[in-house]
C-alpha positions in Angstrom: 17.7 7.2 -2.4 14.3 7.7 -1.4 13.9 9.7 1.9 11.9 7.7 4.4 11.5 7.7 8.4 10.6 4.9 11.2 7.3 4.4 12.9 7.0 1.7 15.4 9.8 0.1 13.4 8.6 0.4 9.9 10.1 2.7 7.1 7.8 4.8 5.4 8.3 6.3 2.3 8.7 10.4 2.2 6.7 10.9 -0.9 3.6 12.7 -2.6 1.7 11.2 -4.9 3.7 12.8 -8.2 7.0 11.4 -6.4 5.2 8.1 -6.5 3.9 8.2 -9.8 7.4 9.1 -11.3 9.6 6.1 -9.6 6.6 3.6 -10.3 7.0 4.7 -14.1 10.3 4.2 -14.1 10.6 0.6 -12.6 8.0 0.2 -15.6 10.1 1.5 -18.2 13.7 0.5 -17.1 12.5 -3.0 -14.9 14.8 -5.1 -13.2 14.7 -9.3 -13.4 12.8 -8.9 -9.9 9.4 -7.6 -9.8 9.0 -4.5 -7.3 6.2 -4.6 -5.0 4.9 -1.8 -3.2 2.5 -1.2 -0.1 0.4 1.5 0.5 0.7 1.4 4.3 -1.7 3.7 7.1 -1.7 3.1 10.8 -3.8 -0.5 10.3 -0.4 -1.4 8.3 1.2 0.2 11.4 -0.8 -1.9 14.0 -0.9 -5.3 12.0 3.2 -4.8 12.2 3.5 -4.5 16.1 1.6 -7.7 16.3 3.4 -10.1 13.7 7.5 -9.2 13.5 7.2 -11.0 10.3 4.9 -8.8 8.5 7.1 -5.8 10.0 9.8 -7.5 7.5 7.8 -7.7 4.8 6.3 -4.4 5.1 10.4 -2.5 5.3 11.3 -5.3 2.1 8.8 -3.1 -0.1 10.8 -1.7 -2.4 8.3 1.2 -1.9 5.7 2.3 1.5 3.5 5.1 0.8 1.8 7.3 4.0 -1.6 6.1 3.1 -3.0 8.0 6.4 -3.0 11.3 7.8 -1.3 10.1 11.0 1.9 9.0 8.8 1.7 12.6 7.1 2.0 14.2 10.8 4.6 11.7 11.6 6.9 12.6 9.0 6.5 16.3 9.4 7.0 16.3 13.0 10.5 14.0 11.8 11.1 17.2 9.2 9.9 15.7 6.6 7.7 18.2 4.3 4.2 16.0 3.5 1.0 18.0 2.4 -0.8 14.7 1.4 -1.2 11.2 2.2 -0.8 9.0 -0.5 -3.7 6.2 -0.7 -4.4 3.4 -3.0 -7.5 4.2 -4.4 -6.3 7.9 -5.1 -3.0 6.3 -6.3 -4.3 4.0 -8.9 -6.5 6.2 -10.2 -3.7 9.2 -10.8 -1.6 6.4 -12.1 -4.3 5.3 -14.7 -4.6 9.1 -15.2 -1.0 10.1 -15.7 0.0 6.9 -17.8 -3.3 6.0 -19.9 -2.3 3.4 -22.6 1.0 3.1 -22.4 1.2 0.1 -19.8 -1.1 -3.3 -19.7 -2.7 -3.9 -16.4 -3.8 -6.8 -14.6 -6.2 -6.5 -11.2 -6.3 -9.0 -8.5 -8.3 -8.8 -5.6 -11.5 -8.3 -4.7 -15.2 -10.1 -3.9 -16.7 -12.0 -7.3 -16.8 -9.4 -9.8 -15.1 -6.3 -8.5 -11.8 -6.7 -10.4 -13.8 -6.9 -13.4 -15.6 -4.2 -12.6 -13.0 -2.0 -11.8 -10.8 -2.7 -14.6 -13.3 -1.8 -16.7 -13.8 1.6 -14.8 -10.6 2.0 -15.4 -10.5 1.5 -19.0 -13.2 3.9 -19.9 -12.2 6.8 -17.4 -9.0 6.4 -18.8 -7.9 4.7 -21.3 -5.6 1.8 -19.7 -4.9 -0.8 -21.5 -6.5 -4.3 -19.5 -4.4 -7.2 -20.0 -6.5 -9.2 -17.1 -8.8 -9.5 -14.3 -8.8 -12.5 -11.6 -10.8 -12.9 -8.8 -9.3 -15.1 -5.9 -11.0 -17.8 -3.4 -10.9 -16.3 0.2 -8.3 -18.6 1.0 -4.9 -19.5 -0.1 -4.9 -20.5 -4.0 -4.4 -24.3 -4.4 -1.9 -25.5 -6.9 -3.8 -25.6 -9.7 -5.4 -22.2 -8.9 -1.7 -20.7 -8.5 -0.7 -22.7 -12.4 -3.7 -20.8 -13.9 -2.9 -17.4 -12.3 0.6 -17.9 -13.4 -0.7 -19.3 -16.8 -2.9 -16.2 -17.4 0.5 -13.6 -16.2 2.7 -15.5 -18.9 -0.1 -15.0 -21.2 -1.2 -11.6 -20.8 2.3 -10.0 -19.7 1.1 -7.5 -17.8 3.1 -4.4 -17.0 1.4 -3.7 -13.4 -0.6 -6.1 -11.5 -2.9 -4.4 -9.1 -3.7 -6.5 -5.8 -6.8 -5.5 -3.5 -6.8 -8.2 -1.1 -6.5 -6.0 2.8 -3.7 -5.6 4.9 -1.7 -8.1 5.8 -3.1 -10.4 3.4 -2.0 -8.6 0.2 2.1 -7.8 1.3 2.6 -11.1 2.4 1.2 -12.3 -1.3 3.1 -10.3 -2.7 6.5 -11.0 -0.9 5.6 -14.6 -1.6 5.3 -13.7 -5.1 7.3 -11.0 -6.2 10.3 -14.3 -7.5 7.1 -15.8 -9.3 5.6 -13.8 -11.6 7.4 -12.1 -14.4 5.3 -8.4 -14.2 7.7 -5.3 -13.4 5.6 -4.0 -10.8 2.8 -5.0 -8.2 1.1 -2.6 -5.9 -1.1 -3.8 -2.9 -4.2 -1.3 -3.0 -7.0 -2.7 -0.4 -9.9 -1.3 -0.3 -9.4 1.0 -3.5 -10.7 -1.7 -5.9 -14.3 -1.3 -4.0 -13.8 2.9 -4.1 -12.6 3.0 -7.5 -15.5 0.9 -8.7 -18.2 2.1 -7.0 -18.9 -0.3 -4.5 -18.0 1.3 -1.3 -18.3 5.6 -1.2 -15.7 7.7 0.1 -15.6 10.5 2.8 -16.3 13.7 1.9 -13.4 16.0 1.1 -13.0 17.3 3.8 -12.9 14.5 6.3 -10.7 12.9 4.3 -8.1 15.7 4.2 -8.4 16.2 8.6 -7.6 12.5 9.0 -11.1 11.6 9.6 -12.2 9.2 6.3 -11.4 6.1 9.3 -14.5 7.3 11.2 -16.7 7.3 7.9 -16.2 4.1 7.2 -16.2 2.7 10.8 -20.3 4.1 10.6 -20.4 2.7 6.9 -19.6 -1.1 7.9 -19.3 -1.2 12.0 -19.4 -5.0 12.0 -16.3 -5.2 10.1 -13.9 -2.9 11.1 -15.2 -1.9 14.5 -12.0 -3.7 16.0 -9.6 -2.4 13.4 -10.8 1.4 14.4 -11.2 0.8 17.9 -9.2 -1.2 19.4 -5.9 -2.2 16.8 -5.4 1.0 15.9 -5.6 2.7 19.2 -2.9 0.8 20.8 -0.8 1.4 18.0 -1.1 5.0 18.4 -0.5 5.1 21.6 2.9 3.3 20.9 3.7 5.5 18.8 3.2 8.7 20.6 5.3 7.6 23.2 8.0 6.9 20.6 7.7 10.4 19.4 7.9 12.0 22.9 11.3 9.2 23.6 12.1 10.9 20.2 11.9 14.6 21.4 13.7 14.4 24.4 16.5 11.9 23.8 19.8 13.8 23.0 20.5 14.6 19.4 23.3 11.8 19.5 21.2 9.4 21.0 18.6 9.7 18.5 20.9 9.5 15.7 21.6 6.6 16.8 18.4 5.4 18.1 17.5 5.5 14.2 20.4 4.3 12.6 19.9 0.9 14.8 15.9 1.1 13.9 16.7 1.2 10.4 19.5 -1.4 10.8 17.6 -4.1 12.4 14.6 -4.0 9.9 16.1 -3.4 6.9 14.1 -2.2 3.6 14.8 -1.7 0.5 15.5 1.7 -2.0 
């Protein structure tokens, strides 16, 4: 069993990267008839939940969430849970690629025209993977004939791990809608970390990223886009959440108990 703790209703997963890397191998090597599906999940995952109950389901059905954030690192130490690191996508499929190199095929998803290409073949010649496909999607839903060749392709190529970069909430609820379709033993909802890993987008600098400060970098980088996300979505969120913490701290030890047995009762999740 996995240790994990609530925020605003959501389990997250207690783990550092190597924790990660190890149970994602392992669904890999011994898989189930079900494909796992696992979301790297920050404080926009956080926010988008408090506004849509459903996506709140879908994030504590993962059968894995990551603290991609240093706000979810703080959280689970101040709920005695020892985190040095966050664990984000871009950093998790490239220690993944790393760690693994050619023993698993991979298939990306995701992305504008071009990047999943572009990253798979980063990939590939940092690494070694093995690239059993790339396919960009329409920004909308996939037709039916769009969804038969997608499947077509998966049956075709049998990947072992199908990377999706399509944002929060979009890329969960594809793959919850998903995860009884396709026959690949593992799929891991990575945002932003096809644009990082490729190239396209730059990343903080070290050290912002490791004070819980990488949000503000790329707030300046694209301000049009994620202006609301940063500045408004998030903020409420945290504020939420505070207040939970502080309910937390002062409630009686057998009220809190309690408090999270009910929390983790009502939204379920999956080890």
């Amino acid at each position: 069993m996995v240790p994990s703790f609530q925020v605003a209703g959501v389990r997250v997963d207690a783990v550092q990267m190597s924790d990660a890397i190890e149970r994602l191998q392992s669904w890999i090597d011994q898989p189930d008839s079900v494909t796992r599906f696992v979301a790297v999940t920050g404080m926009h995952g956080i926010a988008e939940s408090r506004q849509n109950h459903q996506f709140r389901r879908i994030l504590n059905a993962a059968d894995l969430v990551v603290p991609d954030g240093m706000p979810l690192v703080w959280v689970g130490r101040l709920k005695g849970h020892p985190l040095r690191h966050r664990v984000c996508g871009s950093e998790l499929m490239d220690s993944f690629c790393q760690s693994s190199g050619g023993r698993y095929r991979h298939f990306f998803y995701g992305g504008a025209p071009g990047v999943a290409q572009k990253v798979a073949r980063v990939m590939e010649q940092k690494h070694g993977i093995v690239v059993a496909g790339a396919y960009t999607p329409p920004f909308r839903p996939l037709n039916r004939a769009e969804q038969v060749s997608l499947l077509s392709q998966l049956q075709t190529t049998s990947p072992d791990v199908l990377w999706v970069g399509l944002s929060t909430p979009k890329q969960e609820k594809w793959m919850y809608d998903n995860r009884n379709n396709f026959k690949v033993p593992l799929m891991l909802g990575v945002g932003a970390a096809f644009d990082m890993n490729c190239g396209k987008v730059r990343r903080a600098p070290a050290w912002m990223r490791n004070s819980g400060l990488e949000w503000f970098y790329r707030l300046l980088c694209e301000p049009t886009r994620l202006w609301k996300r940063y500045l408004v979505t998030i903020p409420k969120a945290s504020v939420f959440v505070c207040f939970e913490l502080l309910q937390s701290a002062f409630a009686p030890p057998n009220a809190n108990q309690n408090g999270s047995s009910a929390a983790t009762d009502s939204t379920g999740g999956a080890s």
